[in-house]
C-alpha positions as CSV (number, residue, x, y, z in Angstrom):
1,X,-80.4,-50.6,66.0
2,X,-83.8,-52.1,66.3
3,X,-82.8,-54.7,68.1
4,X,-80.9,-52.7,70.4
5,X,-84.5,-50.6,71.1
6,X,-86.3,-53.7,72.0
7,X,-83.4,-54.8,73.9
8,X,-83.5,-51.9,76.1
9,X,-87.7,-52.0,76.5
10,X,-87.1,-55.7,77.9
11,X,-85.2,-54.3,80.7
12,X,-87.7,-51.2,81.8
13,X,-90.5,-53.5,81.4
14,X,-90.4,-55.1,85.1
15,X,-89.8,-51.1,86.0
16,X,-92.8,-49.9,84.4
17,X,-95.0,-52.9,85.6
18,X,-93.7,-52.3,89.3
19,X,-95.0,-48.3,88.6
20,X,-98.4,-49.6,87.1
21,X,-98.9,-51.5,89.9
22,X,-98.1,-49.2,92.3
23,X,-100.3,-46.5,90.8
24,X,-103.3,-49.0,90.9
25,X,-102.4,-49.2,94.4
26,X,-102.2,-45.7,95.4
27,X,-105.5,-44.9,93.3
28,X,-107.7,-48.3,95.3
29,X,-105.9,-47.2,98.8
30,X,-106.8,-43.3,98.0
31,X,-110.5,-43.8,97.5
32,X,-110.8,-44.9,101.5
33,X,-110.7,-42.4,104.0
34,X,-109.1,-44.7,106.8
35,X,-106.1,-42.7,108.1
36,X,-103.5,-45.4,108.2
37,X,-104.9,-46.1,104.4
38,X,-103.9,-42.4,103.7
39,X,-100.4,-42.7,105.2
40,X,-99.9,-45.9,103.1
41,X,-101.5,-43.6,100.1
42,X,-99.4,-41.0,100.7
43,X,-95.9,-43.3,100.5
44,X,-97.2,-44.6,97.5
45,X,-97.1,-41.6,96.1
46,X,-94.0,-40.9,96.6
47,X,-93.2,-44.6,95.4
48,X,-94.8,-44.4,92.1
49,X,-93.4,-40.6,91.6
50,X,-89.3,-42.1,92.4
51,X,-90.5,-45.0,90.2
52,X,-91.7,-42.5,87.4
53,X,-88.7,-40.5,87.5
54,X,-86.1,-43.6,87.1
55,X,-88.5,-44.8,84.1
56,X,-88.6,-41.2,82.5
57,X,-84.8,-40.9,82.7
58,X,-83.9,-44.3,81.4
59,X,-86.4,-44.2,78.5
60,X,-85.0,-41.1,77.8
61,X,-81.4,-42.4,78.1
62,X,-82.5,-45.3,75.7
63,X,-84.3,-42.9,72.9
64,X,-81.2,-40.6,73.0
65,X,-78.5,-43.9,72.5
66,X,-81.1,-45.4,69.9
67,X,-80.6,-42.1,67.9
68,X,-77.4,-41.1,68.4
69,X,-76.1,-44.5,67.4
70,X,-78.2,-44.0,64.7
71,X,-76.8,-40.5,63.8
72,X,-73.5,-41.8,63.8
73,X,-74.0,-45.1,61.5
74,X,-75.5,-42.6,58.9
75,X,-72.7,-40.1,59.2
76,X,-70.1,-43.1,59.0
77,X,-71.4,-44.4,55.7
78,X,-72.2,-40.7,54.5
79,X,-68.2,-40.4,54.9
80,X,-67.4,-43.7,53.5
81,X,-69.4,-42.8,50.4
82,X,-67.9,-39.2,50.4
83,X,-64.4,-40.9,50.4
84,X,-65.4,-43.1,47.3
85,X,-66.4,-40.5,45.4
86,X,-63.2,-38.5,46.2
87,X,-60.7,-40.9,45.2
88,X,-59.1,-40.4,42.0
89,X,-59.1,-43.0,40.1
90,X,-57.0,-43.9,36.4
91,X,-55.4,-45.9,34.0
92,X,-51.8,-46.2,33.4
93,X,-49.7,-48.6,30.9
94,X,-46.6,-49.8,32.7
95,X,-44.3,-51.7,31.1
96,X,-41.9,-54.5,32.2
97,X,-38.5,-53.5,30.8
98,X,-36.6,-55.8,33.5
99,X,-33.7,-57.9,31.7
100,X,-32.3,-61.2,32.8
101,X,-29.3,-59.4,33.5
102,X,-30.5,-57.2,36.3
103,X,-31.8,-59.9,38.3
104,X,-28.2,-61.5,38.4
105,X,-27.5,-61.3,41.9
106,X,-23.3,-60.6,42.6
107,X,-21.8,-61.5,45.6
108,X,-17.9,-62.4,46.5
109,X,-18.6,-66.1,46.3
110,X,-20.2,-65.6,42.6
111,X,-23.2,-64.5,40.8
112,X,-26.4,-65.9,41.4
113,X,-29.4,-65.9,39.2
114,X,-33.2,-66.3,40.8
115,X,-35.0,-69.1,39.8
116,X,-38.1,-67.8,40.4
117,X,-38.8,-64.2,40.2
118,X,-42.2,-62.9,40.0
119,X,-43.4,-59.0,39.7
120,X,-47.3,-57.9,40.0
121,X,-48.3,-54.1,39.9
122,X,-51.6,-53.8,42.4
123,X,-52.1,-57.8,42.0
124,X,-51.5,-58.1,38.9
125,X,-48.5,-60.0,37.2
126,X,-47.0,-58.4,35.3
127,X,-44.4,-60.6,32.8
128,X,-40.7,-59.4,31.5
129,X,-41.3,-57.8,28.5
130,X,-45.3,-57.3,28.5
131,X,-47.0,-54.5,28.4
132,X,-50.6,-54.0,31.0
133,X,-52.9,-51.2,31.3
134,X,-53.5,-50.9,35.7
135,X,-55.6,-48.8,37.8
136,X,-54.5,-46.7,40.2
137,X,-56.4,-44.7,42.9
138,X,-54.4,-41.3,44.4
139,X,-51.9,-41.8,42.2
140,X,-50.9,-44.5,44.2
141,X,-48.9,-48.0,42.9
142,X,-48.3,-51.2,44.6
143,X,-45.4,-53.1,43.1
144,X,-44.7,-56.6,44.4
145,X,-42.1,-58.9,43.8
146,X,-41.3,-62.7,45.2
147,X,-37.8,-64.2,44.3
148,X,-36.0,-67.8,45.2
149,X,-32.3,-68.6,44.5
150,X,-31.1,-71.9,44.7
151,X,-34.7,-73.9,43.5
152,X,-35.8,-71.7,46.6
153,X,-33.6,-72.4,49.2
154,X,-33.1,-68.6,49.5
155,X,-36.5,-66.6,49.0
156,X,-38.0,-63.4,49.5
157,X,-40.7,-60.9,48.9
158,X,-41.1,-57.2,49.0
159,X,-44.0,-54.8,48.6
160,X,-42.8,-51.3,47.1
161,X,-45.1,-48.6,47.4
162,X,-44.7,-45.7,44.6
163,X,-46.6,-42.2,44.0
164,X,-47.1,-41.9,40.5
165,X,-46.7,-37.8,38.8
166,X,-49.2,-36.4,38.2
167,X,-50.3,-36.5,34.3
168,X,-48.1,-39.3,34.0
169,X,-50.3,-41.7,31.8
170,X,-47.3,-44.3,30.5
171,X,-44.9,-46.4,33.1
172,X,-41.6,-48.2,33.3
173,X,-40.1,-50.6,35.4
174,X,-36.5,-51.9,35.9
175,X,-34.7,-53.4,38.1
176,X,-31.5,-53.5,40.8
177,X,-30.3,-55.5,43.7
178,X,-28.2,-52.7,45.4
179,X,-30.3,-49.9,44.9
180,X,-32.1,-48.6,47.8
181,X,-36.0,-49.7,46.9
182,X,-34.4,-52.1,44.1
183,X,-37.4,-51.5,41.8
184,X,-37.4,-48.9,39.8
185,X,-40.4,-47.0,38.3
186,X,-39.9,-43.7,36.1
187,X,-42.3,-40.4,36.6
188,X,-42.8,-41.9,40.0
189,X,-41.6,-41.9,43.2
190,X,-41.0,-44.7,46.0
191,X,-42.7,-44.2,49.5
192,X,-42.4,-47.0,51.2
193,X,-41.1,-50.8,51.1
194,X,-42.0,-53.6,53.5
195,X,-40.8,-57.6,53.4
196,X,-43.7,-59.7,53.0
197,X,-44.2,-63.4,53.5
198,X,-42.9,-65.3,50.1
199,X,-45.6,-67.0,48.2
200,X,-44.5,-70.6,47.5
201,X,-46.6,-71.6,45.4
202,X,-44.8,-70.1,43.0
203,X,-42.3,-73.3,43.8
204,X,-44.8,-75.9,43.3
């Protein structure tokens, strides 16, 4: 913002210099009585007042950009802090209860089982079995989950979003090719599921 002041002062300066100017002019050419000297006086008058007017209304126009870009900085981060401090933030223990079995993938030329098959809750991976303690904020859950068949000749990744219920303090995950979100989360409920890029480093 300060730099954006002084910015703007660089470019009136030649303005204001041409007005200083022609004011010393005006004054030197008003103190002789010579009537071609007054006629000159008089359009330099008029010169320095035009002159005057454009510097008044662009320092004006500066001065009011300078604080209303201000204004709105502060207001921006007032609201970002307001949103911080809104968010609801707490802990919840999910629990990995997928089997082997429900990853088994059945199709008509056999069943497959993924080589690789990878599940974090907000980041964090999360193994078959275990047991973590997450953070959510708005009661809000990120499930993801990368899978390979075949040594990874088949992959895929998806990104389930869930709402968790209110009060809901304890979390359990399973697990299901043909359903509809194909994660599975009880005391909450699925929003939204996009396909992500699959991570393969998780082949390396």
């Amino acid at each position: 913002m300060v730099t954006n002041l002084v910015s703007f002062l660089g470019h009136i300066s030649l303005p204001v210099y041409f007005l200083v100017m022609l004011t010393i002019l005006a004054i030197f050419i008003c103190i002789h009585r010579n009537k071609t000297l007054q006629k000159i006086c008089t359009l330099s008058t008029i010169i320095t007042l035009v002159m005057a007017g454009i510097v008044i209304t662009l320092l004006g126009k500066g001065i009011y950009q300078f604080f209303n870009n201000n204004q709105i900085t502060v207001t921006k981060d007032i609201m970002h802090q307001e949103s911080s401090v809104l968010a609801e933030k707490k802990n919840v223990t999910i629990q990995n209860l997928i089997e082997q079995d429900m990853l088994k993938y059945k199709h008509w030329t056999g069943t497959y089982e993924p080589t690789t098959f990878v599940l974090s809750i907000n980041d964090k991976e999360i193994t078959s079995g275990s047991k973590e303690m997450v953070t959510i904020v708005d009661n809000i859950l990120s499930v993801r989950f990368d899978y390979a068949f075949l040594n990874g000749k088949r992959n895929g990744a998806k990104i389930i979003s869930f709402e968790v219920e209110e009060n809901v303090k304890d979390l359990n995950i399973t697990f299901n090719w043909k359903g509809k979100w194909q994660v599975l989360i009880d005391n909450a409920i699925p929003i939204e599921k996009n396909k992500v890029k699959f991570n393969k480093a998780l082949l390396e």
